[in-house]
Every structure is written in structure tokens, then in C-alpha cells.
RODO-273507 format. One record per residue (C-alpha): residue in three letters; x, y, z; residue number from 1. Coordinates in steps of 0.25 Angstrom, whole numbers, plus 5000, padded with zeros to 4 digits. Example, Ala and Ser with C-alpha at 12.3 -4.5 7.8 and 13.67 -1.06 7.14 Angstrom:
ala / 5049 / 4982 / 5031 / 1
ser / 5055 / 4996 / 5029 / 2
END
This chain:
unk / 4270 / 4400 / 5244 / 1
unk / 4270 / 4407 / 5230 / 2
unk / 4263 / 4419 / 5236 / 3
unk / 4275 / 4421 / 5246 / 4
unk / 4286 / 4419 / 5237 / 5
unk / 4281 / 4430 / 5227 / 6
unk / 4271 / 4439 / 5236 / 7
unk / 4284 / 4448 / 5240 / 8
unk / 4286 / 4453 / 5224 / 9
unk / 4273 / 4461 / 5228 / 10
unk / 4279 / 4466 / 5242 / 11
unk / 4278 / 4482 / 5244 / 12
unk / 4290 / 4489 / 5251 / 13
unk / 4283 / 4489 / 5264 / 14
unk / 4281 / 4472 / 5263 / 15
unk / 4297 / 4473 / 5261 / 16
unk / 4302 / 4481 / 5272 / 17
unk / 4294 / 4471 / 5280 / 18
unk / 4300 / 4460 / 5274 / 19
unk / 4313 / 4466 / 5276 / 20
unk / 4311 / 4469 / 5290 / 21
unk / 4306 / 4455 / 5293 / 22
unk / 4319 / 4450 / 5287 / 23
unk / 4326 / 4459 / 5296 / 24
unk / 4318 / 4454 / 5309 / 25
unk / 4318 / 4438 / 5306 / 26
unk / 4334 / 4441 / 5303 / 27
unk / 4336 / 4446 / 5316 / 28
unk / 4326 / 4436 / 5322 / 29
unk / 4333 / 4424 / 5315 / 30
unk / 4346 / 4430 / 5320 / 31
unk / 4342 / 4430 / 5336 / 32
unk / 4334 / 4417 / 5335 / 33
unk / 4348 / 4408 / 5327 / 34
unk / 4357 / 4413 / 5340 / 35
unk / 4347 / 4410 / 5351 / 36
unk / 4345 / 4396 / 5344 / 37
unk / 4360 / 4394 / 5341 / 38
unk / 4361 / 4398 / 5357 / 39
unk / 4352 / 4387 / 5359 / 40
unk / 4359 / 4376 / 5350 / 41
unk / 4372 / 4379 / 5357 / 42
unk / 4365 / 4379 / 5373 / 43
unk / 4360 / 4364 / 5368 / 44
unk / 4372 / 4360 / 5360 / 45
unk / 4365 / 4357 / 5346 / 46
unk / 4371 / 4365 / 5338 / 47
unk / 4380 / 4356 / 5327 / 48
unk / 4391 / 4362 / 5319 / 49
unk / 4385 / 4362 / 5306 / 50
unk / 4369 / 4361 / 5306 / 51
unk / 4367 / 4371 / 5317 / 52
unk / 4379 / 4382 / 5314 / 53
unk / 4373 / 4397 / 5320 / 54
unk / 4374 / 4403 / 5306 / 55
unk / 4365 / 4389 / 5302 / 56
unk / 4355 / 4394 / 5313 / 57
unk / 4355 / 4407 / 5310 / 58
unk / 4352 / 4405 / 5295 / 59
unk / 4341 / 4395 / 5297 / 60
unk / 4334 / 4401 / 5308 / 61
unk / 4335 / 4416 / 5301 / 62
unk / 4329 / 4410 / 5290 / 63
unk / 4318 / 4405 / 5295 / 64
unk / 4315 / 4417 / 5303 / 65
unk / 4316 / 4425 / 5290 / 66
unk / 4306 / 4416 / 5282 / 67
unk / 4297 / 4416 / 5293 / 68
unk / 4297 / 4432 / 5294 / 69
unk / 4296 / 4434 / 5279 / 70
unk / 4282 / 4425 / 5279 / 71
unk / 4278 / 4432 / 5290 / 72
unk / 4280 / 4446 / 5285 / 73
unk / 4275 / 4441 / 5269 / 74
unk / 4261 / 4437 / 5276 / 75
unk / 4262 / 4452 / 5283 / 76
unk / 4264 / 4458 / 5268 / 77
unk / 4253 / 4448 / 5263 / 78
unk / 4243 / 4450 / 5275 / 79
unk / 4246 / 4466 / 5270 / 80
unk / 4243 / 4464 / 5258 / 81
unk / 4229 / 4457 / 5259 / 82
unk / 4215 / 4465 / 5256 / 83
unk / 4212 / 4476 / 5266 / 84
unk / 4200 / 4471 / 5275 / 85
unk / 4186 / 4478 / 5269 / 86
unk / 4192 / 4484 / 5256 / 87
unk / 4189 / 4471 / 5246 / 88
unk / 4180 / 4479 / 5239 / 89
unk / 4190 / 4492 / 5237 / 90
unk / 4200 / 4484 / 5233 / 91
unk / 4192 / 4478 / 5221 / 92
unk / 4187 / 4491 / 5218 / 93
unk / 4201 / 4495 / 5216 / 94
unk / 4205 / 4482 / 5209 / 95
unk / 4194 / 4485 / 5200 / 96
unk / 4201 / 4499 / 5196 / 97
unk / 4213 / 4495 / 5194 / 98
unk / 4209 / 4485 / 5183 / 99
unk / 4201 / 4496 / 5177 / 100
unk / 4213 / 4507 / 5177 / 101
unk / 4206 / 4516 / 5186 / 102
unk / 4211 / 4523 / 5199 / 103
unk / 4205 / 4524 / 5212 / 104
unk / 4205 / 4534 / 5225 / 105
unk / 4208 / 4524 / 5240 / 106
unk / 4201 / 4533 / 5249 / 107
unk / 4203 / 4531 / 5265 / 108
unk / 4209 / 4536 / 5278 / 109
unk / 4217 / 4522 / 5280 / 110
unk / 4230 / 4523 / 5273 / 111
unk / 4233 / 4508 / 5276 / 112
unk / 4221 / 4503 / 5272 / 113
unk / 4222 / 4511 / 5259 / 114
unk / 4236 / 4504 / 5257 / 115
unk / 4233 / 4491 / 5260 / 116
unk / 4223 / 4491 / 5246 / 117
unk / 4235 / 4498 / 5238 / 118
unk / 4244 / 4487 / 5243 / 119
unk / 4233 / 4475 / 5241 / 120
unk / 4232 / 4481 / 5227 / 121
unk / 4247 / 4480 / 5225 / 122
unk / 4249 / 4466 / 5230 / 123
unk / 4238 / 4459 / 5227 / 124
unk / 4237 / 4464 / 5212 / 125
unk / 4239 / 4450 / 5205 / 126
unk / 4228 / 4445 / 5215 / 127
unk / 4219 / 4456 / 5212 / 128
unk / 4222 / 4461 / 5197 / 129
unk / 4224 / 4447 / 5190 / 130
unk / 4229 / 4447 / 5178 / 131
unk / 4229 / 4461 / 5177 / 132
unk / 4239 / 4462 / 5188 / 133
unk / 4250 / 4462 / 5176 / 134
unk / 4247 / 4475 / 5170 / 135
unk / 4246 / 4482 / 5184 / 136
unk / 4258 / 4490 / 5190 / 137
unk / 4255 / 4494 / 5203 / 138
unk / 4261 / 4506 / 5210 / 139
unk / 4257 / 4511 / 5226 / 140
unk / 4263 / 4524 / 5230 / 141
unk / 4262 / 4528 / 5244 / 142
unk / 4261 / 4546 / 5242 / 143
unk / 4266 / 4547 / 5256 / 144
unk / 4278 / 4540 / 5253 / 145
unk / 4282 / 4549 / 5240 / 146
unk / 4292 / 4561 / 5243 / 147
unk / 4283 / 4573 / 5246 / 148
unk / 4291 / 4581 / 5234 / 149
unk / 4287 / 4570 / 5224 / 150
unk / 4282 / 4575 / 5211 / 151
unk / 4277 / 4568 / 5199 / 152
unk / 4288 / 4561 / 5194 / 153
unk / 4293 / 4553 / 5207 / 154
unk / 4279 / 4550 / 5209 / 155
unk / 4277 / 4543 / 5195 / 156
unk / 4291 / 4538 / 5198 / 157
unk / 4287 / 4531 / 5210 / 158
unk / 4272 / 4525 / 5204 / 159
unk / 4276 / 4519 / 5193 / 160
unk / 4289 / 4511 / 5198 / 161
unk / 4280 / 4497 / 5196 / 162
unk / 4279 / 4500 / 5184 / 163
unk / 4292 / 4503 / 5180 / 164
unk / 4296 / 4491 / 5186 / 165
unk / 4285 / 4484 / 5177 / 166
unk / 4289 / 4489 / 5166 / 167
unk / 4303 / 4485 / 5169 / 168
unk / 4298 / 4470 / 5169 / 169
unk / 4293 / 4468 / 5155 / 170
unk / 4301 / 4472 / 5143 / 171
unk / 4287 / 4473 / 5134 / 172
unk / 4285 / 4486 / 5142 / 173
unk / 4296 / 4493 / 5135 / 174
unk / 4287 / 4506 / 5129 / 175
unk / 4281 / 4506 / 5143 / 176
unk / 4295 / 4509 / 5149 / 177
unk / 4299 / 4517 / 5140 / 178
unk / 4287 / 4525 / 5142 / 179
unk / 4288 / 4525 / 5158 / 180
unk / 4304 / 4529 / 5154 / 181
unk / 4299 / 4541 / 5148 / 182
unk / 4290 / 4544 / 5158 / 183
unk / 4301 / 4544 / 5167 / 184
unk / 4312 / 4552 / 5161 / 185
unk / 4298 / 4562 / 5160 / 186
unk / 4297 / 4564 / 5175 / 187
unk / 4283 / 4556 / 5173 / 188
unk / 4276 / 4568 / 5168 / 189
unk / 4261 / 4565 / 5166 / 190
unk / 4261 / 4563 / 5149 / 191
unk / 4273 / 4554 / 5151 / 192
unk / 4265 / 4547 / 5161 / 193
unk / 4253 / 4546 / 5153 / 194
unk / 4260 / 4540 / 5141 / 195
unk / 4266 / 4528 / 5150 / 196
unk / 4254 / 4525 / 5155 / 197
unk / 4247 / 4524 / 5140 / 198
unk / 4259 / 4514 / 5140 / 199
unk / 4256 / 4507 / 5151 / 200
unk / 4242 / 4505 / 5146 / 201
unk / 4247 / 4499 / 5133 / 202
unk / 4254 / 4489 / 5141 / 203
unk / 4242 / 4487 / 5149 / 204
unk / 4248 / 4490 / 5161 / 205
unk / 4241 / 4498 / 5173 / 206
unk / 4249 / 4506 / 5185 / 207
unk / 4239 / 4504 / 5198 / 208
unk / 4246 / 4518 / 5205 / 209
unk / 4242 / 4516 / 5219 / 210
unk / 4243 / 4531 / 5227 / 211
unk / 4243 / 4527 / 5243 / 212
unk / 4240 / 4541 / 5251 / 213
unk / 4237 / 4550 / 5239 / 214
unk / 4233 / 4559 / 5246 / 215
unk / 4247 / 4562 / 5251 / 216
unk / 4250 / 4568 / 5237 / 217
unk / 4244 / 4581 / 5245 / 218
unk / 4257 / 4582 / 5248 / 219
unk / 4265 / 4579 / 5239 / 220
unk / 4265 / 4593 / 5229 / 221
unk / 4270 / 4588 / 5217 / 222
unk / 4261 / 4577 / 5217 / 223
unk / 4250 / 4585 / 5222 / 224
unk / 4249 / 4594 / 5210 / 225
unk / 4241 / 4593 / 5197 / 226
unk / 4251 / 4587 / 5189 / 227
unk / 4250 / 4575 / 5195 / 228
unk / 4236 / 4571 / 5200 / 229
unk / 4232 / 4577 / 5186 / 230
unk / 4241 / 4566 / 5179 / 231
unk / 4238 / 4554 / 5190 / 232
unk / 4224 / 4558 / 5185 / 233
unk / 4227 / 4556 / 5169 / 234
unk / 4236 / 4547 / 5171 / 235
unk / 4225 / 4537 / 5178 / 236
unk / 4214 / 4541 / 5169 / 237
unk / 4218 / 4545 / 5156 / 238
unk / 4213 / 4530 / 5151 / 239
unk / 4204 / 4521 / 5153 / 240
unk / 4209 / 4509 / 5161 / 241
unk / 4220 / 4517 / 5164 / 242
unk / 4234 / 4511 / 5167 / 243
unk / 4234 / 4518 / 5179 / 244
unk / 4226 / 4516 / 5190 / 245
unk / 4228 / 4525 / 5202 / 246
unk / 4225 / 4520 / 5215 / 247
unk / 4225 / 4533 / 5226 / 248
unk / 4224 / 4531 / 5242 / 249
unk / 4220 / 4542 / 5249 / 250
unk / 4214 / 4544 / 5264 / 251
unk / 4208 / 4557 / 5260 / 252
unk / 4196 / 4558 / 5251 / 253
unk / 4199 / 4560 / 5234 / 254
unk / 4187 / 4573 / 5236 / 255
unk / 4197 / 4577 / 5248 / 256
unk / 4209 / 4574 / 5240 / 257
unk / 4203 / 4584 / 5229 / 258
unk / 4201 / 4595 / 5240 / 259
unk / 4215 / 4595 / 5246 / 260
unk / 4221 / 4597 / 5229 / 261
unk / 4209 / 4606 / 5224 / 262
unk / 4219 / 4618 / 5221 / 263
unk / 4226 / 4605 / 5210 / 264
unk / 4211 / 4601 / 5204 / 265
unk / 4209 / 4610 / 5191 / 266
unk / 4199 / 4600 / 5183 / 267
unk / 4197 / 4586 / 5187 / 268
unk / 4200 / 4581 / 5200 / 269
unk / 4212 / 4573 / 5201 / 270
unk / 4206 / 4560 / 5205 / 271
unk / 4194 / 4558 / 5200 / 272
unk / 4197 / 4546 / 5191 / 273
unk / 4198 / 4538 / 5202 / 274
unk / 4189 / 4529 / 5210 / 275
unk / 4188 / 4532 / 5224 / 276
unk / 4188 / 4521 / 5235 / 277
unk / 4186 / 4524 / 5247 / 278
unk / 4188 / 4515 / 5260 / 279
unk / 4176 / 4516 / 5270 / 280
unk / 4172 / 4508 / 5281 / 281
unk / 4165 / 4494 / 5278 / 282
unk / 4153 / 4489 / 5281 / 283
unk / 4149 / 4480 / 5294 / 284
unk / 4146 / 4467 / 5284 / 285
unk / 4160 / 4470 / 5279 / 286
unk / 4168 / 4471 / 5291 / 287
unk / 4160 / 4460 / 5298 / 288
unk / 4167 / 4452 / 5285 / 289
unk / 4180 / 4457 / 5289 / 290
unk / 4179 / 4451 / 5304 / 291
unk / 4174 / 4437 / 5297 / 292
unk / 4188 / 4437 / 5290 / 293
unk / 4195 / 4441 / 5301 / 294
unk / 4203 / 4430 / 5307 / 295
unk / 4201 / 4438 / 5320 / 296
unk / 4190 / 4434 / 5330 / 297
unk / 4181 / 4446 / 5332 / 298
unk / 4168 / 4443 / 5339 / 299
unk / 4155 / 4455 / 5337 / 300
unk / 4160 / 4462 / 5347 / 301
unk / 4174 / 4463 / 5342 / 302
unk / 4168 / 4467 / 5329 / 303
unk / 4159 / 4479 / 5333 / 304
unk / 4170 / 4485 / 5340 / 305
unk / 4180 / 4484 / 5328 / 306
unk / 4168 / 4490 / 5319 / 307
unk / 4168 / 4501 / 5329 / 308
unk / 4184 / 4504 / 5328 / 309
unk / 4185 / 4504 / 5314 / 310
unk / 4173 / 4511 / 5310 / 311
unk / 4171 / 4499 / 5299 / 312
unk / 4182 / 4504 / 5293 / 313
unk / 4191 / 4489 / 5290 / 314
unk / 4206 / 4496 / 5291 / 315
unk / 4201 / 4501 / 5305 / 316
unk / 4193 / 4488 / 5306 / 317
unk / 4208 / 4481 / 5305 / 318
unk / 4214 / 4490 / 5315 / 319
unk / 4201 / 4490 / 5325 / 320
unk / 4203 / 4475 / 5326 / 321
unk / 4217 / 4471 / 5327 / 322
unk / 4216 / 4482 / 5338 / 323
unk / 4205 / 4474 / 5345 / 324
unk / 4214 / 4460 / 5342 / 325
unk / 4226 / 4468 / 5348 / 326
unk / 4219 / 4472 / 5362 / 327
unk / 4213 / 4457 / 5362 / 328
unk / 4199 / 4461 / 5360 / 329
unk / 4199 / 4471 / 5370 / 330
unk / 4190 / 4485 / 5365 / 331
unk / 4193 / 4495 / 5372 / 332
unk / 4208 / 4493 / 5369 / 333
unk / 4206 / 4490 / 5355 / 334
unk / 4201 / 4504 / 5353 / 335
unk / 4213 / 4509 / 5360 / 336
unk / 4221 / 4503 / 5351 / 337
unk / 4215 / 4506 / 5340 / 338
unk / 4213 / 4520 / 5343 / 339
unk / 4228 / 4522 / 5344 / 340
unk / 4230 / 4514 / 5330 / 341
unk / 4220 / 4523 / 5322 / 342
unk / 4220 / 4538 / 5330 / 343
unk / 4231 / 4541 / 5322 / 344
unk / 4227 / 4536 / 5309 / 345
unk / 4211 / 4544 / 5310 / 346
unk / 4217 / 4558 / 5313 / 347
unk / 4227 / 4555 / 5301 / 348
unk / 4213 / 4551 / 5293 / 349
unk / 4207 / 4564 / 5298 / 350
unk / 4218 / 4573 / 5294 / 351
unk / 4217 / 4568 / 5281 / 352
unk / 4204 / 4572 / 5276 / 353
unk / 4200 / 4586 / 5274 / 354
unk / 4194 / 4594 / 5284 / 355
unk / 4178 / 4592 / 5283 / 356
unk / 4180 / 4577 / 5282 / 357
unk / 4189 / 4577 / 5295 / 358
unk / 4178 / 4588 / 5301 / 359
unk / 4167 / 4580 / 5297 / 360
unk / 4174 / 4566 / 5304 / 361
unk / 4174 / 4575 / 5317 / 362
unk / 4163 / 4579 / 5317 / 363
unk / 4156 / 4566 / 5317 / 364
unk / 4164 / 4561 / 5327 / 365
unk / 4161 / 4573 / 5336 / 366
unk / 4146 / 4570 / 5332 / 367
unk / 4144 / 4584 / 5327 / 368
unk / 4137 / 4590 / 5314 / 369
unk / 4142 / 4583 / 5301 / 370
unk / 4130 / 4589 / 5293 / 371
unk / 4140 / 4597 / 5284 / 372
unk / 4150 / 4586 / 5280 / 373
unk / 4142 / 4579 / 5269 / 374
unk / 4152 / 4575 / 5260 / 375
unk / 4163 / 4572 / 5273 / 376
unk / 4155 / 4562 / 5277 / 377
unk / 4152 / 4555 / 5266 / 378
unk / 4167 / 4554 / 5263 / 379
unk / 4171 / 4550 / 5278 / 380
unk / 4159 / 4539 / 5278 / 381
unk / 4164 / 4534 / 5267 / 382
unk / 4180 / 4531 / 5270 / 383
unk / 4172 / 4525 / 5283 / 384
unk / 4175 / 4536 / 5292 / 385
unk / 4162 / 4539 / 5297 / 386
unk / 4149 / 4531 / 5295 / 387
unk / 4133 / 4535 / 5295 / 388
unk / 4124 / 4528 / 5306 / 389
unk / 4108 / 4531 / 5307 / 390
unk / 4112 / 4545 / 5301 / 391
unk / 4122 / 4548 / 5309 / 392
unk / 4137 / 4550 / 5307 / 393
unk / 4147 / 4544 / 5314 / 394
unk / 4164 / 4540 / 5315 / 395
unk / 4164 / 4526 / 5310 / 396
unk / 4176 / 4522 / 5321 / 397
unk / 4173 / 4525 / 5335 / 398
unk / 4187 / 4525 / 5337 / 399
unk / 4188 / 4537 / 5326 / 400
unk / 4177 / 4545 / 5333 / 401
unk / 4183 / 4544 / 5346 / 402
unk / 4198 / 4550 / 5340 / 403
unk / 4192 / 4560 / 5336 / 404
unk / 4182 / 4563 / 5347 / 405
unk / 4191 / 4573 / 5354 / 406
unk / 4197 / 4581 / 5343 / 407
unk / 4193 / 4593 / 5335 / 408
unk / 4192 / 4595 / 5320 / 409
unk / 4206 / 4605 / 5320 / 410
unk / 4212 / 4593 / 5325 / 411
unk / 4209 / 4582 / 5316 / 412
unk / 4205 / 4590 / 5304 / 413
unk / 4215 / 4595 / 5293 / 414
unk / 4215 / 4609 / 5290 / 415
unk / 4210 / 4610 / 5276 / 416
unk / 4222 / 4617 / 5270 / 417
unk / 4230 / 4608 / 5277 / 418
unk / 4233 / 4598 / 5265 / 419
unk / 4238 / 4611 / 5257 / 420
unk / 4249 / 4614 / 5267 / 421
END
């Protein structure tokens, strides 16, 4: 009861609208289902003049309605914000660098399994961090969402709200605010935002800046500049435990990432104080765990072919088995399904990468010569793309080799100077 009552302080916009659009649906539900029952009182002639009024019925029956769709939709947010299948071990792995102050790199071609562990993080940081929770302000920034002309100040502007809005709370935080005040009326230029951050770590307070879709800051030319990813670095890595932890999610590579900025990198590259954590497939122990937790039946049989569809990759794994609950255990429309549910989202994922990574995929799945893509393949094996059987290389999803079965290279493959255009 406690956990319902209080759950929705920690509610993301996304969990709102939803509430919001629920209250909207139940309303009108509640309205529709008062006038058929008041239809019905009056056709049986029970309706009394006080006790059962219209507007008494509709108030009732609306609320009902209403508290029933809000547990509905609060059990939706909490179900979203349970731990992604598979990805225990990542997510400690991350726990563990936030306590220490250091940053880490979230590497794989599944944005929504990438967001799901940035929102377990962020609503679960009382479970996860203890005590420590108190002096953590955490911060999750979608770059997709930010304008495409946003430069260095609204970008600071927009990470560090929570901890405004912390600081705002306790009044024993006075030099800090006037520290993040000055930061602010200085446009939150790079030595003003060092000095607030040596103040943060006198108040032993840490920001956790988590970067969903980094690598999106390609685009976004004031960002994507020197200035910037220099000072992220400094700032996350001038002190040791730092009190900012940078967490980045990216679908591309951090060696790709420092391919498409090459013409920016004068000395040390820009992210190399982080750790990098990358997503790949699991293990058949592993997935065979999964299935033992599911509360869904799946028989050998059932197992083998969601194995196949997913390549043992458990955000695929999800998809490849609803898809089969959804066509009632029938395979050969499960794989339909679920070939319409992730075509898009592989071509997206091949686009993405740079142009021997994609070249190498094809080639694989074409079954010709990968003798010359060393360093490809090792990257694609290990986000859990391709896997190595008796020697031989081969597509981990069955469903992914058959996409791209048909297609060329020009058609899947970005150009190399594509991301500079």
C-alpha cells in the first residue's frame, strides 16, 4: 500500500501522460457505463429519489472506474520499471560505478533495451544505492529530444534541473546555490562549471548524468564540437570519486564514435575515461534461466525456436516470445510476425554503424569472405550480432539473416561520409 501511495513521486513524464490518458479513458467509461445503469434503474423502477440520484451514479460508478484504471496503469509503470531480462549483471556493473564516481559507455543497437536500464537506474535508486541514494541527483537526458541548434548552455540548462530543484529543498546548500547561480548567469561556461561541481563534492553530492542516444550529438553542431566533449571530459574526471558520473548510451561503437569526430580529436580522445558496457547476446544457461522465471509455458520445442529468432539476444528474446504467445504457438506465423516487428528496427541498426561493420554483417549473411574484417567481427560478436560456430562465422538471428539475404551492401550500408553531411 505504502509503495502505491508514494511510487508516483518517482514517475517520469512518459508514466504521467499515461496516467493522464487513463483518467481520460475511465472518465469517459464511467460516463457511458452511469447512463446505461441509470437506464436500467429506471426500466426496473428502483431508482429512489435520494440514494440513487443520476449525478449519485455517476459519481460513484466514475470513481470506481477511475481507481480501477489508475492501479491498472501504476502496475503498467511499475512492471516498466522492473530489471531488463538478462542484464543483472550490467546493471551491477553500473551500480558499482556510480558509487565510485566513475562514468560508463552503454553500447548496443536496441535503443529500448538501452532505456529501460537508465530508467531501472532512475527509479529504483533507493532500492539499488542505500543510503547513498541521498547524495545522488540523478539526471536522464534523451539527445534526440534536445532542439538540433542546442548549444552548450541550454544543454547544461536542461541536465542539471534535478539538481537545482535539490538544492532548492535544503537551505544548508546555500554556497552551492549560489555557486549554480553563477554558473548560470555565466551561460555555464566550462571553469564556472568546474568550480560548482568542486562544490558539489564538498557537500558530497554526486550528479549521475545519464546521455540516452549519444551518439545523436553527431548532429547537433554546437554540441558536437570541442568545447563541449573536452569539458564533459574534465568535468567527469578532474577528481577522484568524481561528483559526476556520466552515464552515455549509444548504439554505435565508442571506436566508431571516435571515427565519425576524428577531425575534433587533438589529444586524448573524448571518452576514454569511461567504461564501456556493452549488451551482447547471452548464454544458453542463461536464457534457459529466463524461460524457468517466465510465467509463460514453453515446452523444448518452443524454446529452440525462440533461441533461433532472437539469436540469444534477451530484448529479441522478449519480442521472439510474445510473438509466438500472440500467434498461439503457431511458428511459422510467429516468424511472420516477428519479421514485421523487427525489419525495421535491423535496417535502422545497420545504418547506424560505419561502413566495414555493415559490410562485414553482409557478408556473413551472404556466406562470403570475411577474411579481412578482424576487428568488425570481433565488435559485431560482441553486441551479440553474430556468433562463431566450429570456425565458422555466422548471423546469430535466422530471422536477421534472412532480411538481409536479398539486399546489397549500397543498400544497407551508410556511405562513410554520410555522418558529416
Amino acid at each position: 500500500m505504502k509503495e502505491f501511495l508514494f511510487s508516483w513521486l518517482k514517475w517520469s513524464k512518459e508514466d504521467w501522460r499515461e496516467v493522464i490518458k487513463q483518467i481520460i479513458i475511465s472518465g469517459f467509461v464511467a460516463i457511458i457505463f452511469s447512463i446505461l445503469t441509470w437506464q436500467v434503474f429506471l426500466i426496473f423502477e428502483l431508482m429512489t429519489q435520494l440514494v440513487l440520484q443520476p449525478e449519485i451514479i455517476v459519481f460513484f460508478v466514475g470513481m470506481v472506474a477511475i481507481v480501477s484504471f489508475l492501479i491498472t496503469t501504476h502496475r503498467n509503470i511499475i512492471h516498466r520499471h522492473q530489471i531488463p531480462a538478462g542484464r543483472e549483471s550490467e546493471i551491477r556493473q553500473l551500480v558499482r560505478q556510480i558509487q565510485t564516481g566513475q562514468s560508463s559507455a552503454v553500447i548496443s543497437g536496441f535503443g529500448k533495451e538501452r532505456k529501460n536500464i537508465l530508467d531501472y537506474l532512475l527509479n529504483k535508486e533507493t532500492e539499488l544505492f542505500g543510503r547513498q541514494s541521498s547524495n545522488l541527483v540523478f539526471s536522464l537526458l534523451d539527445i534526440s529530444r534536445l532542439p538540433k541548434k542546442c548549444n552548450q548552455s541550454l544543454f547544461w540548462k536542461n541536465a542539471l534541473m534535478p539538481l537545482q530543484e535539490e538544492i532548492a529543498k535544503k537551505s544548508h546548500f546555500a554556497p552551492l546555490a549560489q555557486a549554480f547561480k553563477t554558473c548560470q548567469n555565466n551561460n555555464f561556461e566550462n571553469q564556472y562549471l568546474e568550480k560548482l561541481f568542486v562544490q558539489m563534492g564538498t557537500h558530497q553530492l554526486r550528479l549521475v548524468l545519464m546521455l540516452h542516444r549519444f551518439e545523436v550529438l553527431l548532429h547537433r553542431p554546437m554540441l558536437n564540437r570541442e568545447e563541449f566533449l573536452g569539458g564533459l571530459r574534465l568535468l567527469a574526471s578532474s577528481s577522484h570519486p568524481s561528483p559526476l558520473s556520466v552515464i552515455i548510451s549509444m548504439k554505435q561503437s565508442i571506436k566508431q564514435f571516435y571515427q565519425d569526430i576524428e577531425h575534433l580529436i587533438a589529444g586524448s580522445p573524448y571518452l576514454n575515461f569511461m567504461g564501456n558496457i556493452t549488451l551482447g547476446a547471452l548464454s544458453d544457461n542463461e536464457i534457459d534461466e529466463l524461460f524457468n522465471q517466465s510465467k509463460q509455458p514453453f515446452d523444448e520445442e518452443d524454446r529452440v525456436f525462440i533461441k533461433d529468432l532472437s539469436g540469444k539476444h534477451p530484448y529479441l528474446l522478449q519480442i521472439a516470445a510474445a510473438c509466438l504467445l500472440e500467434a498461439r504457438k503457431d511458428q511459422k506465423k510467429a516468424k511472420n510476425i516477428f519479421d514485421d516487428k523487427i525489419e525495421e528496427m535491423l535496417i535502422s541498426i545497420l545504418r547506424s554503424w560505419d561502413f566495414n561493420t555493415c559490410k562485414a554483417f553482409i557478408h556473413i549473411a551472404h556466406g562470403y569472405d570475411v577474411s579481412g574484417f578482424r576487428n568488425e567481427l570481433k565488435e559485431l560478436e560482441k553486441q551479440g550480432f553474430i556468433m562463431n560456430e566450429n570456425n565458422q562465422w555466422r548471423v546469430g538471428s535466422s530471422v536477421f539473416a534472412e532480411l538481409v539475404a536479398d539486399k546489397t551492401i549500397q543498400e544497407l550500408c551508410k556511405n562513410k561520409q554520410s555522418i558529416k553531411n
